[in-house]
N, C-alpha and C positions, 0 to 999 in steps of 0.2 A: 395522572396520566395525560393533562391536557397540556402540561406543562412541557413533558417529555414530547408530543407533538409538535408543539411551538415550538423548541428548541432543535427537532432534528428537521423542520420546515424550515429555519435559519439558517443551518448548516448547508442545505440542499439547496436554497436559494443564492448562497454564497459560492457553492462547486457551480453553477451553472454560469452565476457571474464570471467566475477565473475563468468556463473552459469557455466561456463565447469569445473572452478578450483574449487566449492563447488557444483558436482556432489552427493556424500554423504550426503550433506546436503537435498540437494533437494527430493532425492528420495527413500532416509530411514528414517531418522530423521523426516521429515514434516510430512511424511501420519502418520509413530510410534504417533508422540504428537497431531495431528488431533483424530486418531482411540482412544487415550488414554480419551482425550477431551470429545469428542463425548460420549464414553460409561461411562464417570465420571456425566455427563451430564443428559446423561436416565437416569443411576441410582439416583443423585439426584430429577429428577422430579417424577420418579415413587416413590421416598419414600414420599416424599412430594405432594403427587396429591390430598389427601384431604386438601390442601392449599387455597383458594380460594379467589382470586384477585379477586376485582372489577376493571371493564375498565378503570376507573379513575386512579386506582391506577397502573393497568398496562402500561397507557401512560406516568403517569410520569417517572416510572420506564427505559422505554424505552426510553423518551425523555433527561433523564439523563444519562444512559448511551452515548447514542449517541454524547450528548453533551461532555463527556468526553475523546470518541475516537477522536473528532473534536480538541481539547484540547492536546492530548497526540501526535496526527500527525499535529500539529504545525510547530514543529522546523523541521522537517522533511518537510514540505513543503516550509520553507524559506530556508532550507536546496539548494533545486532544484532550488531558483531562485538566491541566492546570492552566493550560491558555495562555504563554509567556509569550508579551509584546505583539497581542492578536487581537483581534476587532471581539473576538468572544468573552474578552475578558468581562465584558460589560455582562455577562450570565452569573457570572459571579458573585453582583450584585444583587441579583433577584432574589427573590424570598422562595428559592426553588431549593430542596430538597440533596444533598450530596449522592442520594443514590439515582437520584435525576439525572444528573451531570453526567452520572459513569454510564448507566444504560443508552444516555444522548451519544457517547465516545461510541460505547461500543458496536450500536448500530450504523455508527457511520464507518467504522472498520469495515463490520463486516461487509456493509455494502461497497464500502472500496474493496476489498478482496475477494468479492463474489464478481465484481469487474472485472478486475483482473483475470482471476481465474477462467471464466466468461473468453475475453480475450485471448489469453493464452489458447484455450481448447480451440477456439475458432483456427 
């Protein structure tokens, strides 16, 4: 357990490194391409509102998309657990446990998509 600590204390110390050095990024650029998103968004559904999906057609819709964001954050999630050409590779040296690693991955997910999520609701 203390292992899985130290390791998602690495992680966290290393997101807070990236967001201090891409400050700009974070908090011009994201809301700018969000707010751009957004109002490109209403305007296409308002031009297109006499459109009219059936539920059918809006599940699959949905259901594909979905499946392709699952698709696209792949590599990115074998990314976090095998550590290809990353500063973390050096955990994989330690005398740390392989169900360490994955619990270490998968709290830093969830905690990046409880941000996210987080975000978005805001």
């Amino acid at each position: 357990m203390t292992h899985l600590k130290l390791i998602i204390g690495a992680h966290a110390r290393e997101r807070l490194r990236w967001a201090r050095e891409h400050l700009y990024s974070l908090l011009i650029l994201s809301p700018l391409v969000l707010g751009l998103t957004y109002f490109g968004v209403g305007r296409l559904v308002h031009t297109n509102a006499d459109l009219d999906l059936t539920p059918l057609l809006s599940l699959t819709l949905a259901a594909a998309f979905a499946a392709g964001l699952i698709v696209i954050s792949m590599s990115r999630a074998s990314a976090e657990v095998y550590h290809p050409r990353r500063p973390e590779t050096l955990f994989d040296t330690l005398p740390v446990a392989a169900d360490t690693h994955l619990f270490a991955a998968l709290a830093e997910r969830l905690a990046r998509t409880s941000a996210v999520g987080a975000a978005a609701l805001v």
